[in-house]
VMD Tcl script that draws the C-alpha trace (Angstrom):
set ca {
  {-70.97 98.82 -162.00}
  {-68.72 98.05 -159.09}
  {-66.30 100.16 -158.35}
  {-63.41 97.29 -157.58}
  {-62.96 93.85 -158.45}
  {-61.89 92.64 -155.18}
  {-62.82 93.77 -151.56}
  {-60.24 92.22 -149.43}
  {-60.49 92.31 -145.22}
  {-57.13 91.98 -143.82}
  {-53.62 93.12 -144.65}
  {-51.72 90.45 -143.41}
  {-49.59 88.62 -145.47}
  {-52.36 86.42 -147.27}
  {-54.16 89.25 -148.39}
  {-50.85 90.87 -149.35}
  {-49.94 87.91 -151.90}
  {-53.56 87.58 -153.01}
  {-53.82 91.35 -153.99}
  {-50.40 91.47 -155.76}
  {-51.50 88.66 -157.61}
  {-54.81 91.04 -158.49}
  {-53.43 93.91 -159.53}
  {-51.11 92.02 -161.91}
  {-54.02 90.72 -163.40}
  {-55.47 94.22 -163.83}
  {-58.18 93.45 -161.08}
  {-59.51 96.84 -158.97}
  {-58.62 96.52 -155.38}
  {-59.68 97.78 -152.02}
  {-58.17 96.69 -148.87}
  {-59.81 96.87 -146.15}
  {-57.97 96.96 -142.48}
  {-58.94 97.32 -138.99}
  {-56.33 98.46 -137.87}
  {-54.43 101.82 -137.85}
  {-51.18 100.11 -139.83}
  {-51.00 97.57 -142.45}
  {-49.09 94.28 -142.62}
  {-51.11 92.39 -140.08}
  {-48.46 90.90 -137.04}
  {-45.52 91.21 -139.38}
  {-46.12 94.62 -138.84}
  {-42.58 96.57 -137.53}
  {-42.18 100.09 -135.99}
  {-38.51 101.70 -136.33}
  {-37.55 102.61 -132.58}
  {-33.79 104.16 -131.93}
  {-33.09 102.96 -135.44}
  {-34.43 99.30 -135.14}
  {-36.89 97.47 -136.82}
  {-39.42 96.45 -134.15}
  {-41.58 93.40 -135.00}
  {-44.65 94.87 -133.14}
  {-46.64 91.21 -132.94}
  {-43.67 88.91 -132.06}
  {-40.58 87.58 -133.72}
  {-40.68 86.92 -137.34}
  {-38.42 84.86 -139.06}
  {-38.76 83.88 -142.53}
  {-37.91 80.30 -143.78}
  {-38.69 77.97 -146.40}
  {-37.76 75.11 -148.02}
  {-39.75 76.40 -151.45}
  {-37.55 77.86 -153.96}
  {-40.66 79.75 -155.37}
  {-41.58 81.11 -152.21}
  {-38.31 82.16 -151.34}
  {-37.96 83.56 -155.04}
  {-40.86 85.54 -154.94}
  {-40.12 87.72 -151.66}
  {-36.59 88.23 -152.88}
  {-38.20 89.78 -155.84}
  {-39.92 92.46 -154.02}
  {-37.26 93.09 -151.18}
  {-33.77 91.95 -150.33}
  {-33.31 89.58 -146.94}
  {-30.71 88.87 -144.89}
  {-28.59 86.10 -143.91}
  {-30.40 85.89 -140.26}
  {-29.95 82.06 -138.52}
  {-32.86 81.34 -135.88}
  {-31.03 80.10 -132.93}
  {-32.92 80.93 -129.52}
  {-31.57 79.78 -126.14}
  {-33.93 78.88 -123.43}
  {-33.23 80.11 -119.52}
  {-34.23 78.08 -116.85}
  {-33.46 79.47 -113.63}
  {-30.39 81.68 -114.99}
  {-29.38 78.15 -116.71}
  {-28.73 79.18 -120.18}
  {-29.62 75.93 -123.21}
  {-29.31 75.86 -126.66}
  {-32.30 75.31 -128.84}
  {-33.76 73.24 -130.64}
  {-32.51 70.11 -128.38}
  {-29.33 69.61 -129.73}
  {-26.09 68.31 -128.37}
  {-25.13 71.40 -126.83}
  {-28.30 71.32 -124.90}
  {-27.81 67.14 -123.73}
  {-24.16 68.67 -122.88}
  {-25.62 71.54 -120.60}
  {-28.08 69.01 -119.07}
  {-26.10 65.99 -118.35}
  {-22.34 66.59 -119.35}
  {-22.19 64.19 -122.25}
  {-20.66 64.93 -125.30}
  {-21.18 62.17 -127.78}
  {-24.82 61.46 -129.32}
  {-24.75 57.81 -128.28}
  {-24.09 59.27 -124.25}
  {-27.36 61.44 -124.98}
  {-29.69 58.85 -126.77}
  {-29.01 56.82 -124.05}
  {-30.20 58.80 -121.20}
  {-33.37 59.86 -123.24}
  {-34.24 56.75 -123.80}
  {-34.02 55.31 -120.21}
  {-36.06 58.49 -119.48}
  {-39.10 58.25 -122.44}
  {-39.83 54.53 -120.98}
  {-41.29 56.07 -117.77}
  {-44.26 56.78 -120.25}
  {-45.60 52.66 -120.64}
  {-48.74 53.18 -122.31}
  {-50.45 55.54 -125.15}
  {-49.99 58.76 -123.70}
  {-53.16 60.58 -122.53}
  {-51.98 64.41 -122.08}
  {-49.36 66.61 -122.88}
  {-47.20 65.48 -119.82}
  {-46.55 62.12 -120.74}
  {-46.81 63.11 -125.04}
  {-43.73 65.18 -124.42}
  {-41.45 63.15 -122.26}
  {-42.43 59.72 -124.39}
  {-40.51 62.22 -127.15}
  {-37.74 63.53 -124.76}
  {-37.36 62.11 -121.38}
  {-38.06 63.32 -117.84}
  {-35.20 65.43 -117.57}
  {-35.79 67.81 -120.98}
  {-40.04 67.98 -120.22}
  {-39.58 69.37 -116.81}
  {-36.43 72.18 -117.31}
  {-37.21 73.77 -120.81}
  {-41.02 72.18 -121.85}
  {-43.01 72.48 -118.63}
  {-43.00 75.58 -117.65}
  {-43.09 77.50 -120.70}
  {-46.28 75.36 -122.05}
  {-48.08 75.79 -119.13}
  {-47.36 79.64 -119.19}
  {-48.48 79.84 -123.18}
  {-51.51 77.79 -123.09}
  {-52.48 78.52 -119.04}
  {-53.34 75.17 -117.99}
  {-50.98 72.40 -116.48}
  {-49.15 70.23 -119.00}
  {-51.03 67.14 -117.74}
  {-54.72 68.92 -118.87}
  {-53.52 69.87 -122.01}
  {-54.45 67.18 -124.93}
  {-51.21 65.28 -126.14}
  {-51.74 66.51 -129.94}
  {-50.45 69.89 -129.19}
  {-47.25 68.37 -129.58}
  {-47.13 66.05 -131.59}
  {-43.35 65.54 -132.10}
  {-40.24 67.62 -130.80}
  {-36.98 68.13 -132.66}
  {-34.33 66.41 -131.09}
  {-30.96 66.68 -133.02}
  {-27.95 64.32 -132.04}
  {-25.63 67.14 -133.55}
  {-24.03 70.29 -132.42}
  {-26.05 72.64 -134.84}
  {-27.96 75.92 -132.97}
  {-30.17 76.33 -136.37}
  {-33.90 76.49 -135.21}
  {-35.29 75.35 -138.50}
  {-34.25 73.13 -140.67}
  {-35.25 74.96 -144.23}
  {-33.22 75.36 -146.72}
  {-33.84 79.43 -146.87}
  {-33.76 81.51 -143.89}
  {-33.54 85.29 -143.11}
  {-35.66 88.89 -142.24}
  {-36.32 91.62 -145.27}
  {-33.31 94.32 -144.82}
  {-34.92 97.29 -143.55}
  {-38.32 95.55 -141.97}
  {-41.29 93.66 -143.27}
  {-43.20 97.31 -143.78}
  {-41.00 97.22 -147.22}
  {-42.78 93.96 -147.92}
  {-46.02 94.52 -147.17}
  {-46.10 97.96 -148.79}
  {-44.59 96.03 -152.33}
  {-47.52 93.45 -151.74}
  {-50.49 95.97 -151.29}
  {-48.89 98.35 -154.36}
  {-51.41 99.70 -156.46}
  {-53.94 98.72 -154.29}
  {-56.85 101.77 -152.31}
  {-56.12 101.08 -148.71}
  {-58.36 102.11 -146.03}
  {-57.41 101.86 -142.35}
  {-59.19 101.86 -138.99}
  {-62.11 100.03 -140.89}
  {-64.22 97.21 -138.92}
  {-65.53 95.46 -142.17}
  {-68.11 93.52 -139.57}
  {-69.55 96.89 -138.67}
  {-69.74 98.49 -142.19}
  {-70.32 95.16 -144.22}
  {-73.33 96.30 -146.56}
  {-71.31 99.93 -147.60}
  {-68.50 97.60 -148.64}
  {-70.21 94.39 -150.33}
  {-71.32 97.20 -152.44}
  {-67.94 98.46 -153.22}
  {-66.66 95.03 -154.92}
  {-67.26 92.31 -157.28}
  {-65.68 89.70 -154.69}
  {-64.97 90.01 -150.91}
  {-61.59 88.13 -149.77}
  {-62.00 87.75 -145.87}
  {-58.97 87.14 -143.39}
  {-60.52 87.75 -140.59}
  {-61.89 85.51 -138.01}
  {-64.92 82.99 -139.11}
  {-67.17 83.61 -136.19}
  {-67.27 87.30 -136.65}
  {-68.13 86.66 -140.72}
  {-71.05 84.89 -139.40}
  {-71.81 86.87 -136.38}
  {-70.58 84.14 -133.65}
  {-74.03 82.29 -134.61}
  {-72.01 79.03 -133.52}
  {-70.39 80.67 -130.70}
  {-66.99 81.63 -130.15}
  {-63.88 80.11 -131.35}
  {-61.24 79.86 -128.64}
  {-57.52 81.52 -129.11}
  {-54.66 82.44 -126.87}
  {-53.74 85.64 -126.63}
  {-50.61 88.18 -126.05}
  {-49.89 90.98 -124.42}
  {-46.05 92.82 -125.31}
  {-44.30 95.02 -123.27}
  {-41.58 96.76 -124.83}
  {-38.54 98.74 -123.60}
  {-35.69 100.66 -124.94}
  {-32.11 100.06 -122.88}
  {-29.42 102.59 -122.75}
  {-27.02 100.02 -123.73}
  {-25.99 98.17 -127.01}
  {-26.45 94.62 -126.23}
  {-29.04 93.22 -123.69}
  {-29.31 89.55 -123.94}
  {-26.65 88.76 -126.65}
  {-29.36 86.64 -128.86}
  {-32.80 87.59 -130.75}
  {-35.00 85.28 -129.06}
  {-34.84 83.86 -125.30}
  {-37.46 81.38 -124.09}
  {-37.92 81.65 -120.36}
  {-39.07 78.44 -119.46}
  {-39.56 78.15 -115.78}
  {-42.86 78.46 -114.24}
  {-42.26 81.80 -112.00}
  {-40.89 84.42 -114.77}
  {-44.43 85.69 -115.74}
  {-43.39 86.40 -119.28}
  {-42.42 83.21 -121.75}
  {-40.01 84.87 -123.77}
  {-37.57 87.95 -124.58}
  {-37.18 89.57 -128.21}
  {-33.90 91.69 -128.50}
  {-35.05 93.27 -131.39}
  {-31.20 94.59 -133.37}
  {-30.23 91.51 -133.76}
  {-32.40 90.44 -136.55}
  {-30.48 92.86 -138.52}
  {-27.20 93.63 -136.64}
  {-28.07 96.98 -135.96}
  {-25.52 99.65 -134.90}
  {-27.37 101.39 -132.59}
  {-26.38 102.54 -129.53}
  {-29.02 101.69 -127.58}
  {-31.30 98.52 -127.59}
  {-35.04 97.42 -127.90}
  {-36.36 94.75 -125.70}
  {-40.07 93.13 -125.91}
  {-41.28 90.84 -123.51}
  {-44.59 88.45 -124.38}
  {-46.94 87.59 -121.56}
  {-49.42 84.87 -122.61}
  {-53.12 86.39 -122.19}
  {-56.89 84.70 -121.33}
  {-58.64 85.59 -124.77}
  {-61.82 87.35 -124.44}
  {-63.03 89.27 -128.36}
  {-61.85 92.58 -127.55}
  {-58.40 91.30 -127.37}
  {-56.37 90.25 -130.34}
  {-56.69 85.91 -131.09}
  {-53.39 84.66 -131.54}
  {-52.99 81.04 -131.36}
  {-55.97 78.47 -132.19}
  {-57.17 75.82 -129.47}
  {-57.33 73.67 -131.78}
  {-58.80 70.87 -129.39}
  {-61.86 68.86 -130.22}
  {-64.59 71.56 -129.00}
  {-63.07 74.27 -131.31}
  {-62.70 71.95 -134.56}
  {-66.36 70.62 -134.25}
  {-67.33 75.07 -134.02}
  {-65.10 75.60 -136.49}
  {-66.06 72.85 -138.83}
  {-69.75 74.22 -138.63}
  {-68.54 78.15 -139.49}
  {-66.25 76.09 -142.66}
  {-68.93 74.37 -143.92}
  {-70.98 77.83 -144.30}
  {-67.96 79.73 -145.90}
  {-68.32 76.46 -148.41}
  {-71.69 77.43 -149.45}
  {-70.29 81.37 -150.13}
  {-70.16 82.08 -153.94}
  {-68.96 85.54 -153.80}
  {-66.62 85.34 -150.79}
  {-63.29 83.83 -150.73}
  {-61.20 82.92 -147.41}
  {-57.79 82.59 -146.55}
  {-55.41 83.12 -143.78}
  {-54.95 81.67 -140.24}
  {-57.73 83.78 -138.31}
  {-60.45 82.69 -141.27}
  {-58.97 78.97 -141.64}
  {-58.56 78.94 -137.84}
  {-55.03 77.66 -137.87}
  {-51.31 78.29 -136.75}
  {-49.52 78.89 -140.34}
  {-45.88 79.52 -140.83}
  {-45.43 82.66 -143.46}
  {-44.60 80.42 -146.23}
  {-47.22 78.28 -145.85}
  {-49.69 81.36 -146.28}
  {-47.71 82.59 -149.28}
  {-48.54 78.74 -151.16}
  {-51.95 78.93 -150.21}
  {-52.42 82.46 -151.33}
  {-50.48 81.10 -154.35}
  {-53.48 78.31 -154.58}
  {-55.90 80.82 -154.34}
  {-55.04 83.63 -156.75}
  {-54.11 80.38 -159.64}
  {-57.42 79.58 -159.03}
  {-59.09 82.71 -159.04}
  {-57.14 83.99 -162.39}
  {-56.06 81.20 -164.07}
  {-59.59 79.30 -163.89}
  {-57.82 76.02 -162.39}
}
mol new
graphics top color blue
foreach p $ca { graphics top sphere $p radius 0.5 }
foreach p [lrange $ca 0 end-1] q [lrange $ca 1 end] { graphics top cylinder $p $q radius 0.2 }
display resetview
């Protein structure tokens, strides 16, 4: 007899949705985590009363009423709107590239005045483009590419614009409205009191152990379970026998300001080339904290090397054709489930990990 129905590797929020799913269906669960806290990046640590997204800015939004259904049912969220600015050299624009950014940049104010300009600028690109470079300003002109694109891509992915493949972006809001709103979902907003109050409703009922490298302690705990549900990354599941798939990684620096209100917005994106960091988190503002004081973080993009924490997928050709071989393995697994961006090797917006854990679990307890 096994002692649980389910091993899973990974708290993040995959594994969260998969094992609530479990448990309501009376399945045993262990969860296994390497790290000393659960809840994967949406992990948050209360500093000077604020709820710190450790890993990065999280914002919640979806245009599924399910989705949005089913983490209002475990905790209550906000009202929070996603409206970043980007600073270029002190110059201050509104994103996504709305008319209060074409305003900033060239002093028009009517959407016909801004079409027109980015038009005359996107025909400097004549032919299919070939990079980054000339992908972004065939989508937005000369003028938007080089003040609030360049500089900040080149910083996040550490090569010049004009190496990097022209899929990376393959298209670039451009509103010809004076609306600040980030995303365009219909549901938007952070839990009340941090994502911890999430994760711990996900993971309820579940035997947690922490500090855990399931790659170094794989036979104790394939003995533990019926089923193993992995959200780690492929190549360490198959002991890099492939070789290593590429990421990008992060390193945050955070600091706590003796003063209530440091850059007047959640999220700025420093795109110019010489700021070392590519963007600014002011923490309170998620939730309109009180506090007195404030809590800054500042993201500076990092070489990945395995000891270091993978990020974002380079997704180019030479990491699909790795990561097809590592898929096409996990295919053959009978025993072992995967899910989650590390194990699928791919940049996933939370609610798009919530459907496919959704996918997973119907299919897993429903039989379908």
């Amino acid at each position: 007899m096994k002692k649980y129905d389910y091993v899973i590797v990974g708290s993040g929020l995959f594994a969260g949705v998969f094992a609530k799913s479990a448990i309501e269906h009376n399945k045993r669960c262990l969860v296994v985590e390497k790290r000393h806290t659960l809840g994967g990046n949406l992990y948050c640590e209360e500093i000077e009363g604020i709820q710190v997204h450790k890993y990065g800015a999280h914002i919640f939004h979806t245009s599924n009423r399910k989705v949005w259904e089913f983490v209002n049912s475990l905790v209550e969220f906000n009202r929070f709107t996603n409206s970043p600015v980007a600073n270029y050299h002190g110059e201050i624009f509104n994103l996504p590239f709305n008319m209060n950014t074409f305003n900033k940049m060239w002093g028009v104010v009517t959407p016909a005045e801004a079409q027109r300009i980015i038009e005359s600028q996107k025909t400097t690109v004549t032919e299919t483009p070939s990079n980054l470079e000339e992908q972004a300003i065939s989508l937005v002109g000369y003028d938007i590419y080089e003040k609030l694109i360049k500089g900040y891509t080149e910083k996040q992915w550490g090569k010049k614009c004009c190496e990097l493949p022209s899929f990376i972006i393959k298209r670039i809001p451009v509103r010809y409205t004076y609306d600040n709103n980030y995303f365009n979902d219909l549901y938007q907003g952070v839990p009340i009191g941090g994502y911890n109050r999430l994760i711990d409703k996900l993971f309820s009922g579940c035997d947690i152990e922490t500090g855990v490298d399931f790659n170094l302690n794989r036979e104790k705990y394939r003995e533990l379970g019926d089923k193993l549900l992995y959200t780690g990354t492929l190549d360490s599941y198959y002991d890099f026998v492939y070789g290593d798939l590429e990421y990008r990684s992060l390193r945050f620096e955070t600091e706590v300001l003796s003063q209530e209100n440091y850059q007047g917005v959640a999220v700025v994106n420093y795109t110019d080339s010489e700021t070392p960091f590519t963007r600014s988190i002011e923490h309170k503002h998620f939730e309109n904290s009180k506090s007195e004081k404030t809590v800054i973080t500042r993201e500076y993009p990092l070489v990945w090397k395995r000891d270091n924490e993978p990020y974002y997928p380079i997704n180019d050709s030479r990491n699909q054709e790795i990561y097809l071989k590592y898929a096409e393995l996990a295919e053959k697994e009978t025993l072992t489930l995967f899910g989650g961006r590390l194990a699928e090797y791919k940049y996933y917006d939370m609610d798009k990990v919530i459907e496919a854990a959704f996918s997973l679990a119907q299919k897993e307890f429903s039989g379908r």
